[in-house]
C-alpha positions in Angstrom: -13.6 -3.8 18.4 -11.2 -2.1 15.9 -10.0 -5.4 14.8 -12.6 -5.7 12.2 -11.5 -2.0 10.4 -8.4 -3.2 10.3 -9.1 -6.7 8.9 -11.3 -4.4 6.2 -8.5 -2.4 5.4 -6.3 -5.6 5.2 -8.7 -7.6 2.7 -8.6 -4.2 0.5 -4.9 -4.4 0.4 -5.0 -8.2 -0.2 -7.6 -8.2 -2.8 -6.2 -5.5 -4.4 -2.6 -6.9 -4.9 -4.1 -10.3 -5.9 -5.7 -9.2 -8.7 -2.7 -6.9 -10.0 -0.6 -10.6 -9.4 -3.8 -11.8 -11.6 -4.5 -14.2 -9.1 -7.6 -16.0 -8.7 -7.5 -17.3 -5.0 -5.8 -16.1 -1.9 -4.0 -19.1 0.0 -2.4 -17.4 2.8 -1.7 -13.8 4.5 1.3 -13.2 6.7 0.9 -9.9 9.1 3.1 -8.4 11.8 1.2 -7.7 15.1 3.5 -6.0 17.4 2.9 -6.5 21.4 1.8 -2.3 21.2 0.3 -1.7 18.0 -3.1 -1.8 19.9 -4.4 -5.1 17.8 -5.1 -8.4 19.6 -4.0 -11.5 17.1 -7.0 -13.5 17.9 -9.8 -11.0 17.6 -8.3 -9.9 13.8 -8.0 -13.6 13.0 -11.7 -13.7 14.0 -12.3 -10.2 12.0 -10.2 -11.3 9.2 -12.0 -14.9 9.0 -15.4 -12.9 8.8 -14.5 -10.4 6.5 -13.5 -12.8 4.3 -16.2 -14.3 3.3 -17.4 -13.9 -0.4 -14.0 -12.1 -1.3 -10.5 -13.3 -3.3 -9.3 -14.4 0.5 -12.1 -16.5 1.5 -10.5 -19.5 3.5 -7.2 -18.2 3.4 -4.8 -18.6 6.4 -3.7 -15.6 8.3 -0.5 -15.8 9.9 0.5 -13.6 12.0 3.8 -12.6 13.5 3.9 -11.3 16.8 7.9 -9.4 16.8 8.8 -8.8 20.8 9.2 -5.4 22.2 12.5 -4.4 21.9 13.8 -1.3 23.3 17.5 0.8 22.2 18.8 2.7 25.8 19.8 5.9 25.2 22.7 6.3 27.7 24.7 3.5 26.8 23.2 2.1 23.1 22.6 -1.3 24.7 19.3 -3.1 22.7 17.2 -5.2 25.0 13.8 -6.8 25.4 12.3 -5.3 28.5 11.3 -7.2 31.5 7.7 -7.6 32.0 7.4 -4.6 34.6 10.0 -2.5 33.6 11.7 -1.2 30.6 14.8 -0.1 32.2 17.9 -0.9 30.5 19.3 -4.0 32.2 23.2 -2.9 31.2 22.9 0.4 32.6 19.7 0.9 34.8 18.5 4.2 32.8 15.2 4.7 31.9 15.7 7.0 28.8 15.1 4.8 26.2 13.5 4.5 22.4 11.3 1.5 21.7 12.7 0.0 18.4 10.3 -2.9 17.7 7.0 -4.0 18.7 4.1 -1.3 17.5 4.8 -2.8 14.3 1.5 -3.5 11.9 1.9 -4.6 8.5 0.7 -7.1 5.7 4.1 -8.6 4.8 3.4 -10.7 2.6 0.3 -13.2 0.7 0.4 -16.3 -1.3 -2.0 -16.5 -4.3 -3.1 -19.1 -6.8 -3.1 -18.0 -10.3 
């Protein structure tokens, strides 16, 4: 389960911007999970939660923003959020396409308590 690196990597990078904000006390981290980046929201809430424990994030909530996938076609420009079984452009039926959202991960933002 490589939810729990990631939540590692994630409490480094909160812990580490808390204390340059000189806060004493994480209240809330806000990520963005996209539908392909691999990561599966609940078992890095689980990981995070874990993690955690004894650090500046301890308790803190974890919000996480799951952006849809959103694909740009190619042949005609149209953007579009594919259908569940097929990411053919619904304007123009091509399948050359770029995906423009959705393997998003990111900490965007965290609330501290000074």
């Amino acid at each position: 389960m490589h939810e729990f690196s990631i939540a590692t990597r994630l409490l480094e990078l909160v812990e580490e911007q808390a204390r340059r904000a000189g806060a004493r006390r994480v209240a809330s981290v806000k990520v963005v999970v996209g539908k392909l980046s691999g990561v599966v929201p609940e078992l890095l809430r689980e990981a995070f939660e874990f993690c955690s424990k004894g650090t500046l994030a301890e308790g803190a909530e974890l919000v996480i923003e799951e952006p849809p996938l959103r694909c740009r076609c190619r042949a005609c420009g149209a953007e579009y959020e594919p259908e569940a079984f097929s990411l053919k452009c619904p304007n123009c039926g091509a399948a050359d396409f770029e995906i423009t959202s959705g393997r998003e991960l990111l900490l965007e933002s965290l609330e501290v308590e000074a």
